[in-house]
C-alpha atoms as an extended CHARMM CRD file, in Angstrom:
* protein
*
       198  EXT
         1         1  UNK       CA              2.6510000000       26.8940000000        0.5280000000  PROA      1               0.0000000000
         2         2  UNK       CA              5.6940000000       25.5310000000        2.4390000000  PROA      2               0.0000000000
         3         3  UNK       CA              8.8040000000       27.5980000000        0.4960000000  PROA      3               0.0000000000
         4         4  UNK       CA             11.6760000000       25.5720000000       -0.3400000000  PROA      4               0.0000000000
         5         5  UNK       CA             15.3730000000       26.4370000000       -1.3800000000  PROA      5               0.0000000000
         6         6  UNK       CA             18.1650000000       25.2500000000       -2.8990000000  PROA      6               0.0000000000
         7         7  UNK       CA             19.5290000000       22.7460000000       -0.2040000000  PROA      7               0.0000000000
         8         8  UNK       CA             15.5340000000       21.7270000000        0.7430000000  PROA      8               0.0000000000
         9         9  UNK       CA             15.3060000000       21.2420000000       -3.4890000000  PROA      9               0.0000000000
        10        10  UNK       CA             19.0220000000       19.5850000000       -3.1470000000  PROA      10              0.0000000000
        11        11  UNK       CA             17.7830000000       16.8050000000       -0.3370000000  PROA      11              0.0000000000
        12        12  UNK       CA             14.2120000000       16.1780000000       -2.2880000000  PROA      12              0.0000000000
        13        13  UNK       CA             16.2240000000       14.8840000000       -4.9610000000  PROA      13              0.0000000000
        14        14  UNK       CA             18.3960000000       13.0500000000       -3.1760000000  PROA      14              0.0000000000
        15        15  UNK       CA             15.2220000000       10.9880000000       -1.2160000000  PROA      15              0.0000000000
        16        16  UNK       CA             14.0960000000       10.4600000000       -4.7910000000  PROA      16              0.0000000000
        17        17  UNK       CA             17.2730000000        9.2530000000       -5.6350000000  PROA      17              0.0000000000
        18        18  UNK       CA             17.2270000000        6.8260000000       -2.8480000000  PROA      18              0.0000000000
        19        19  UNK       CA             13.6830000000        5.8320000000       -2.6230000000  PROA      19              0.0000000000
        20        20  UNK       CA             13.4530000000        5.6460000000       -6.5200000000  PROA      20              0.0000000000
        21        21  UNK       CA             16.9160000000        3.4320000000       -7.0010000000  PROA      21              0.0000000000
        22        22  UNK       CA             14.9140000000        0.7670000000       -4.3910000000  PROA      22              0.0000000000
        23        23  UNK       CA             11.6710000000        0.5990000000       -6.3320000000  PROA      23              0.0000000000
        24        24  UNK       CA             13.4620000000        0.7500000000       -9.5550000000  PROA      24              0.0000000000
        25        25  UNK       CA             15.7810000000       -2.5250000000       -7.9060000000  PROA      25              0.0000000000
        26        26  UNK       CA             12.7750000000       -3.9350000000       -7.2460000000  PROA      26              0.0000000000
        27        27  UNK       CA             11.1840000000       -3.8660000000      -10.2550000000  PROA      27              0.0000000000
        28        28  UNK       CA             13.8270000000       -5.1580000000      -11.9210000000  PROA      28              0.0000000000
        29        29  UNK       CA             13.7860000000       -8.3230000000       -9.3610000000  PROA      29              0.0000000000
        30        30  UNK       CA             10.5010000000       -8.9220000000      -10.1610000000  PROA      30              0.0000000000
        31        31  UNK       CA             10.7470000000       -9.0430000000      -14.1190000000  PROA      31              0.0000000000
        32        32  UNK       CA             14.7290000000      -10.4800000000      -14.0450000000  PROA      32              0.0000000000
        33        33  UNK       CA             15.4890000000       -7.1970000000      -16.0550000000  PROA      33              0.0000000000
        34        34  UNK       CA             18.4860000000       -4.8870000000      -15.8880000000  PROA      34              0.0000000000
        35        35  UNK       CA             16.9740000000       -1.0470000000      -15.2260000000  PROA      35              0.0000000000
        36        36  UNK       CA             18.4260000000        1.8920000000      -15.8010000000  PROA      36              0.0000000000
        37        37  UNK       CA             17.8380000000        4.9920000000      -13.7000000000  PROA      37              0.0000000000
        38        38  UNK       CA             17.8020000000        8.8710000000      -14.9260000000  PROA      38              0.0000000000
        39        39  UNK       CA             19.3570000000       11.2860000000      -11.9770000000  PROA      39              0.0000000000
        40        40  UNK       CA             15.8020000000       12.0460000000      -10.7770000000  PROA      40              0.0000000000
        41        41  UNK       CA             14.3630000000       15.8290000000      -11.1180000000  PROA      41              0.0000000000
        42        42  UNK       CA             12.7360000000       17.8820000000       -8.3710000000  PROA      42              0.0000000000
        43        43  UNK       CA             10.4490000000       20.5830000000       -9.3360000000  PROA      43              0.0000000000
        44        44  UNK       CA              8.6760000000       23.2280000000       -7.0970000000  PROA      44              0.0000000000
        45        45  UNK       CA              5.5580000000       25.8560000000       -7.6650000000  PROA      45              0.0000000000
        46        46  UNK       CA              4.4070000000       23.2160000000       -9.9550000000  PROA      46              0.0000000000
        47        47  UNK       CA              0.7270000000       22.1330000000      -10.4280000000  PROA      47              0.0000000000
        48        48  UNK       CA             -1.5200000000       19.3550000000      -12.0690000000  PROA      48              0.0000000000
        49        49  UNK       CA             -1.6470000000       21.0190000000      -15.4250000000  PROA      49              0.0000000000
        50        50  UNK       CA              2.3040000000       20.8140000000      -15.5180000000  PROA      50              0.0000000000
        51        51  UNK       CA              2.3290000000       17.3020000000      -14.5430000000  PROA      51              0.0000000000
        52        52  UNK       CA             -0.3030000000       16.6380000000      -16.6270000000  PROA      52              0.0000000000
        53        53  UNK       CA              2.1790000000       18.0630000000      -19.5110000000  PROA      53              0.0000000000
        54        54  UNK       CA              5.3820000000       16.1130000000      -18.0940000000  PROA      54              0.0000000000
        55        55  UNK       CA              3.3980000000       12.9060000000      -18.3700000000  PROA      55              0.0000000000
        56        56  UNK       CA              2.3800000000       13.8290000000      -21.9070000000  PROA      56              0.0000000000
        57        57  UNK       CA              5.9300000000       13.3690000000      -23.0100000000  PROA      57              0.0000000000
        58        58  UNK       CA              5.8260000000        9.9270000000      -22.8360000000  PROA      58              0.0000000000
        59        59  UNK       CA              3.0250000000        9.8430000000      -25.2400000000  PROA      59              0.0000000000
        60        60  UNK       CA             -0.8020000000        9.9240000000      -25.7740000000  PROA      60              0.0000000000
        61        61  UNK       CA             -1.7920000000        6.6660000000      -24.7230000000  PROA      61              0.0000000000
        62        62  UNK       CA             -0.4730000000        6.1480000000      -21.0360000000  PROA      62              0.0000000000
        63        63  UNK       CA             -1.1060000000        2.8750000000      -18.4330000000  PROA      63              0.0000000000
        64        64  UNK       CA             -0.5800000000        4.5730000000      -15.0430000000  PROA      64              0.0000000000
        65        65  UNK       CA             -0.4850000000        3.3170000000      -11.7770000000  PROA      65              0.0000000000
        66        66  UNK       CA             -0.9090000000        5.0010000000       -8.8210000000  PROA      66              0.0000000000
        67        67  UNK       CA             -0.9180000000        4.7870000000       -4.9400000000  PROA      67              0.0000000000
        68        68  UNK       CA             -1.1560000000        7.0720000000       -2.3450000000  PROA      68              0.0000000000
        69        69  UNK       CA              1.4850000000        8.0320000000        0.3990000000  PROA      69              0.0000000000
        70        70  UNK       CA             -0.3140000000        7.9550000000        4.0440000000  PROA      70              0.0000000000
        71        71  UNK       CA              1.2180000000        8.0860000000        7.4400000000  PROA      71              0.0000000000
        72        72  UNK       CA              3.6990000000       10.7770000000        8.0040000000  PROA      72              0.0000000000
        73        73  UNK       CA              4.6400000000       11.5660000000        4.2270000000  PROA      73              0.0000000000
        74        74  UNK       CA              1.3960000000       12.1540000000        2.4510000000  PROA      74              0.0000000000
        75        75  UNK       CA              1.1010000000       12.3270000000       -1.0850000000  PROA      75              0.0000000000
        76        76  UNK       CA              0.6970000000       10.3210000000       -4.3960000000  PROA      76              0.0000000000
        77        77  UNK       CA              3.2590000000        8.1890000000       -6.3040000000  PROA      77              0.0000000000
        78        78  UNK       CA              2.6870000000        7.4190000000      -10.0850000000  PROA      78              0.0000000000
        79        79  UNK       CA              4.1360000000        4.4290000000      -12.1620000000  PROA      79              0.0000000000
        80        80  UNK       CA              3.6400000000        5.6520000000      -15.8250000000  PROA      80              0.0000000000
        81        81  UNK       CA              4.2340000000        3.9220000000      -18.8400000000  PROA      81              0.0000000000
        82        82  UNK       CA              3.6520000000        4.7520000000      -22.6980000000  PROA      82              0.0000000000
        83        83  UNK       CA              1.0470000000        1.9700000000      -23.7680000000  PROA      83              0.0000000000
        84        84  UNK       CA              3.5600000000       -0.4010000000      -25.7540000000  PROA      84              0.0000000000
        85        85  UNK       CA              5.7900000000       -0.7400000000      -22.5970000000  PROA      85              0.0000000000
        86        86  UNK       CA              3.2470000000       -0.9420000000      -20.6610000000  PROA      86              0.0000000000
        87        87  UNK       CA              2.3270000000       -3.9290000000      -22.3200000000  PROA      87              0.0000000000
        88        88  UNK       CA              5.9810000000       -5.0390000000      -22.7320000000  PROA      88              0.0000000000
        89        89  UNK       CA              5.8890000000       -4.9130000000      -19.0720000000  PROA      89              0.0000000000
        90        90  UNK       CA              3.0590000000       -7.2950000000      -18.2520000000  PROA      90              0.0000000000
        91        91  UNK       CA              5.0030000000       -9.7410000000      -20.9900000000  PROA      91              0.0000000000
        92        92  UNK       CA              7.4240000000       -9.6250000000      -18.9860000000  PROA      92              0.0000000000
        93        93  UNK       CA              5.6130000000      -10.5760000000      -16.0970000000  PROA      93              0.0000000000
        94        94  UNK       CA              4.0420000000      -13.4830000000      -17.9740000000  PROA      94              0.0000000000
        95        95  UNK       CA              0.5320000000      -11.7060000000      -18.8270000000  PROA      95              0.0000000000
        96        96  UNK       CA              0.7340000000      -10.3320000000      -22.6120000000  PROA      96              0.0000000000
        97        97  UNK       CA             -2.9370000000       -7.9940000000      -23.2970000000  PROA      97              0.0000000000
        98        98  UNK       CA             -4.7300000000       -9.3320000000      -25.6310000000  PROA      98              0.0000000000
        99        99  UNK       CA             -6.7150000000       -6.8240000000      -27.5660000000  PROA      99              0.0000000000
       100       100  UNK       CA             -7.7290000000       -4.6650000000      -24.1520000000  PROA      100             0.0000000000
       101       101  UNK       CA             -6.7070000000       -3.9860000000      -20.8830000000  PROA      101             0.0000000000
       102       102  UNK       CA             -8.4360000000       -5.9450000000      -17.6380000000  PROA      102             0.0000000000
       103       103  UNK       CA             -8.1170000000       -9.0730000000      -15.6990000000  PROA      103             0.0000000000
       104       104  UNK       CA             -4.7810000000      -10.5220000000      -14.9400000000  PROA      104             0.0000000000
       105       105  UNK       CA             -2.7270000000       -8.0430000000      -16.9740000000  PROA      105             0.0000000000
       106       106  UNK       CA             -4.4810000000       -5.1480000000      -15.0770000000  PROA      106             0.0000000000
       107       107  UNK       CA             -4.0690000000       -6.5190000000      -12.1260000000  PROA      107             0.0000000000
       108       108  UNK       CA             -0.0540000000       -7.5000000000      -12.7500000000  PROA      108             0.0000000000
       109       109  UNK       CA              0.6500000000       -3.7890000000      -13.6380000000  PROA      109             0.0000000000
       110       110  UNK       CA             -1.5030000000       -2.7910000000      -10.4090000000  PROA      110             0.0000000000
       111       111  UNK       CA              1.0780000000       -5.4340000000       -8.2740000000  PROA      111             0.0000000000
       112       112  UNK       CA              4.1080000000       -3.8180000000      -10.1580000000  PROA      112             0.0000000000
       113       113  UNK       CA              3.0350000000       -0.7900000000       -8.8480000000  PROA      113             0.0000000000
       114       114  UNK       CA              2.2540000000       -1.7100000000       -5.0810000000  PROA      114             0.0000000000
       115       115  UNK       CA              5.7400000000       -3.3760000000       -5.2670000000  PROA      115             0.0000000000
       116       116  UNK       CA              7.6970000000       -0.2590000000       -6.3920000000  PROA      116             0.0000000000
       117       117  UNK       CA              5.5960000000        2.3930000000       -4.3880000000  PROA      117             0.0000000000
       118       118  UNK       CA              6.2910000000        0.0350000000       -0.9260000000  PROA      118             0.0000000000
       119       119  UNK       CA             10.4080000000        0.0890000000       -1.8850000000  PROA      119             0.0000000000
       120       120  UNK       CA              9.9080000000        3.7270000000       -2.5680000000  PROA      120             0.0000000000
       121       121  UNK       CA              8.3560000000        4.1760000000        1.2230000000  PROA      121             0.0000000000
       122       122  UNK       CA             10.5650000000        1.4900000000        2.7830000000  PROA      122             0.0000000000
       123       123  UNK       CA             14.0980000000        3.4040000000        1.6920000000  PROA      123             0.0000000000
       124       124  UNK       CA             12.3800000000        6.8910000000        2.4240000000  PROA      124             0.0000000000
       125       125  UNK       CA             11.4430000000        5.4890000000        5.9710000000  PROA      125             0.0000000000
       126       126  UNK       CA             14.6210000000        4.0740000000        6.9770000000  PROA      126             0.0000000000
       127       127  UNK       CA             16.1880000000        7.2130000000        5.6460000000  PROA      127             0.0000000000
       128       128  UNK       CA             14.2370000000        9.3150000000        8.2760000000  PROA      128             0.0000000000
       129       129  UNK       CA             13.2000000000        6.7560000000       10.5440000000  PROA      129             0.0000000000
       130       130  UNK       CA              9.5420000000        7.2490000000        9.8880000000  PROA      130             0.0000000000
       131       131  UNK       CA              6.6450000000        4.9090000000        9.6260000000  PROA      131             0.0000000000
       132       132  UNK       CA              5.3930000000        5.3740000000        6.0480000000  PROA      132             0.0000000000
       133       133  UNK       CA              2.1300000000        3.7660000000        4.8520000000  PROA      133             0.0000000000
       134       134  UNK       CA              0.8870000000        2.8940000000        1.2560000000  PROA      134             0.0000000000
       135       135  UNK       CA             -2.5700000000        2.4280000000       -0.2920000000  PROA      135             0.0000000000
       136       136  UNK       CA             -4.0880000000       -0.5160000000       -2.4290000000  PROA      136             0.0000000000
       137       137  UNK       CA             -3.4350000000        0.9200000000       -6.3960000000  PROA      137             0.0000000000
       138       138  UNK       CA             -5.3850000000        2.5680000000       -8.4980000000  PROA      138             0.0000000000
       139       139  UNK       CA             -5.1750000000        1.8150000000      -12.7030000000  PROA      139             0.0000000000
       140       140  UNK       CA             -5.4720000000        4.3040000000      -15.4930000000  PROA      140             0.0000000000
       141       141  UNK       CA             -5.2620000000        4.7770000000      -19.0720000000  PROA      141             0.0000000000
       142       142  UNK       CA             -5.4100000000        7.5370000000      -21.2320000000  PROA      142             0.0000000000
       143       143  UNK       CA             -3.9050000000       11.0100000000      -21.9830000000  PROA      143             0.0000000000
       144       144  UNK       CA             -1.3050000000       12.6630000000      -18.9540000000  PROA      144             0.0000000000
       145       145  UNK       CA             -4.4690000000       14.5400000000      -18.0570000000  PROA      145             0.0000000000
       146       146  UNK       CA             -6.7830000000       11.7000000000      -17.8940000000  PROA      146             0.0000000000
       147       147  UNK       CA             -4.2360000000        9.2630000000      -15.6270000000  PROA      147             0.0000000000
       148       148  UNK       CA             -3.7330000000       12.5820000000      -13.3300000000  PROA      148             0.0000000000
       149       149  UNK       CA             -7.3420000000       13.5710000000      -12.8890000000  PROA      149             0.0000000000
       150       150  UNK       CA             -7.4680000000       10.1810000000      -12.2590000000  PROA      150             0.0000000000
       151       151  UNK       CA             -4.7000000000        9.0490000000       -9.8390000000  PROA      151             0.0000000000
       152       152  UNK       CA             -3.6260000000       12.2350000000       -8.1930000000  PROA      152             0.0000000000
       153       153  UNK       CA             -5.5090000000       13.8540000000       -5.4660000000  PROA      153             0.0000000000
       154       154  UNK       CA             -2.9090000000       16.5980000000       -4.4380000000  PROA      154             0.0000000000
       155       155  UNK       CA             -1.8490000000       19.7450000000       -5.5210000000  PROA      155             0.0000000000
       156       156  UNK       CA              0.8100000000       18.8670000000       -7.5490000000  PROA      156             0.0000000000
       157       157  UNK       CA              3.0360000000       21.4450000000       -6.1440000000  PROA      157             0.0000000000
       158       158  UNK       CA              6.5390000000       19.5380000000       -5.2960000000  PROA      158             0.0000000000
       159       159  UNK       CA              6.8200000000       17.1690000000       -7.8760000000  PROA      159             0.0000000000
       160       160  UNK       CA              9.6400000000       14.1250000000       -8.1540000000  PROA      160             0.0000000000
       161       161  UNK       CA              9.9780000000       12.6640000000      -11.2580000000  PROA      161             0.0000000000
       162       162  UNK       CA             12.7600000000        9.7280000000      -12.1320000000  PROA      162             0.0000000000
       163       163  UNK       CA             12.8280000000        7.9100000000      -15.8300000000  PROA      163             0.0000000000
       164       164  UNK       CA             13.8870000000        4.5160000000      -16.1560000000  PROA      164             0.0000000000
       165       165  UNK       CA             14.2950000000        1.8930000000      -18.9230000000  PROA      165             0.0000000000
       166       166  UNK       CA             15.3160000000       -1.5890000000      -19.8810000000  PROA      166             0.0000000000
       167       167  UNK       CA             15.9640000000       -4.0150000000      -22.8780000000  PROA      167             0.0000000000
       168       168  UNK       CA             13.9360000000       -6.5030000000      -23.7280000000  PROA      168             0.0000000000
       169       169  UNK       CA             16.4080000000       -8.8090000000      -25.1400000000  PROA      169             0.0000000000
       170       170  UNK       CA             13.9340000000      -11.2290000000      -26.5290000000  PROA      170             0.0000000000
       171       171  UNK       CA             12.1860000000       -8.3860000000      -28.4980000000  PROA      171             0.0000000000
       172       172  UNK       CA             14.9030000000       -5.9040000000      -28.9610000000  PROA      172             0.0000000000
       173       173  UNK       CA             12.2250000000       -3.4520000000      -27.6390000000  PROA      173             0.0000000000
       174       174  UNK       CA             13.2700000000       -0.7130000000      -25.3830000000  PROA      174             0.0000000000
       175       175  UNK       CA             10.6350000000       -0.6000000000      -22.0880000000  PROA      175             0.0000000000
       176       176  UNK       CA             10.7450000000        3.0060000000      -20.5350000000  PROA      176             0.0000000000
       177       177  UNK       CA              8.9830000000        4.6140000000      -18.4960000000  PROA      177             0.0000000000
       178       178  UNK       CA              8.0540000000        6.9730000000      -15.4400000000  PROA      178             0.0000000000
       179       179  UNK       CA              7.9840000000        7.1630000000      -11.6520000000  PROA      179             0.0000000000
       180       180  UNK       CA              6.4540000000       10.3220000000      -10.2170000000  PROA      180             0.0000000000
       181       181  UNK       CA              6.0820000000       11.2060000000       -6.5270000000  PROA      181             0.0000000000
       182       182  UNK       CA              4.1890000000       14.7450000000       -5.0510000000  PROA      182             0.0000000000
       183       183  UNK       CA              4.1300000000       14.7590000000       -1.7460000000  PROA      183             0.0000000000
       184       184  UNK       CA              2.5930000000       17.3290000000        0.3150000000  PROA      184             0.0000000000
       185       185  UNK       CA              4.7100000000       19.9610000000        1.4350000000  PROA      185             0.0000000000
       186       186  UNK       CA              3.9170000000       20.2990000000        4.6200000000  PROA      186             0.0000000000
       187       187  UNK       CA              4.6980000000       16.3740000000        5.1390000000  PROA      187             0.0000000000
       188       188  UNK       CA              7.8740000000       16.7960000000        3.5340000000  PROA      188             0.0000000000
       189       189  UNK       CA              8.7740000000       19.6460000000        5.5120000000  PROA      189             0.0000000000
       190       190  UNK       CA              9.1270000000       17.2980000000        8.9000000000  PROA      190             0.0000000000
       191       191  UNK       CA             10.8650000000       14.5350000000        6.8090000000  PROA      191             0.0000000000
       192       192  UNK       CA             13.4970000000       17.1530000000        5.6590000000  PROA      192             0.0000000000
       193       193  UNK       CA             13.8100000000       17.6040000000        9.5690000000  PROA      193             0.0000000000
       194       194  UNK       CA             15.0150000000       14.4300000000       10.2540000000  PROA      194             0.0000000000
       195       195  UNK       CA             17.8740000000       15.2110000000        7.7510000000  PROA      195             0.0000000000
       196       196  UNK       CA             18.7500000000       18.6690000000        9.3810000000  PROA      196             0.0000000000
       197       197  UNK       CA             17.6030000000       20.3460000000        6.2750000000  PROA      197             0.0000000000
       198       198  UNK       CA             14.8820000000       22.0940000000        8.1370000000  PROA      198             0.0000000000
């Protein structure tokens, strides 16, 4: 694997920091809610069974979307939400669940999730002046293990995670959840160029 120090671990959090703050704008935009954004965290040597176990913290029941990172920067990006939010999220976007998951609400979450994975590669690409591409989503429910053996088709191994949340004012419900990006590390090692990291 691709070894990364401190200033390479230093400037992955900082593109998350920039790439997540646009899809985090975004998603505000689209549901005319206020976010709030964690300082994202940057992880290395990590794996699928660890981000299997960082997604578990939200909770056992999970709605996950995911695309995947093409082009230059290669990779997967998750949008992960604890059920509840999840479904205070497609509320919010005018498509309550009724008693399961499918059809418009599905698809809603799946479009929430195209929308903040293509601000996440827009900022990262002006950033380093790359092309960056995006695939169509993919939905998931279930446990952190079930969205990830699901969604994710690296290695897990760099891992950038960002929490966000907003208040539903109608509700008084809290909506919180997740955006996780792994990118390959031998992708991110020519993106890190570009910022004379490398």
């Amino acid at each position: 694997m691709t070894s990364f120090g401190p200033r390479e671990v230093d400037a992955l959090q900082e593109l998350a920091s920039i790439g997540c703050g646009q899809a985090i704008t975004a998603l505000g935009r689209l549901t005319r809610r206020r976010f709030e954004m964690d300082v994202p965290e940057a992880w290395v040597g990590t794996g699928p069974g660890a981000i299997a176990s960082f997604l578990g913290g939200l909770g056992r029941d999970l709605v996950a979307v995911g695309v995947k990172l093409e082009g230059p920067l290669t990779g997967d990006l998750l949008l992960a939400l604890p059920e509840p939010d999840a479904e205070n999220l497609a509320t919010l976007l005018g498509y309550p669940p009724e008693e399961r998951w499918g059809g418009v609400p599905e698809s809603a979450l799946m479009e929430s999730g195209n929308i903040v994975g293509s601000a996440f590669v827009s900022a990262v690409a002006t950033l380093v002046r790359e092309k960056l591409l995006l695939s169509v989503p993919t939905f998931a429910r279930g446990n952190g293990r079930e969205c990830v053996e699901r969604l994710v088709t690296h290695d897990g191994s760099i891992a950038l995670a960002t929490r966000f949340s907003a208040r539903v004012e109608d509700t008084g419900a809290a909506l919180e959840g997740l955006i996780l990006v792994m990118p390959e590390p031998e992708r991110i090692a020519r993106l890190l160029s570009h910022l004379q990291v490398r």
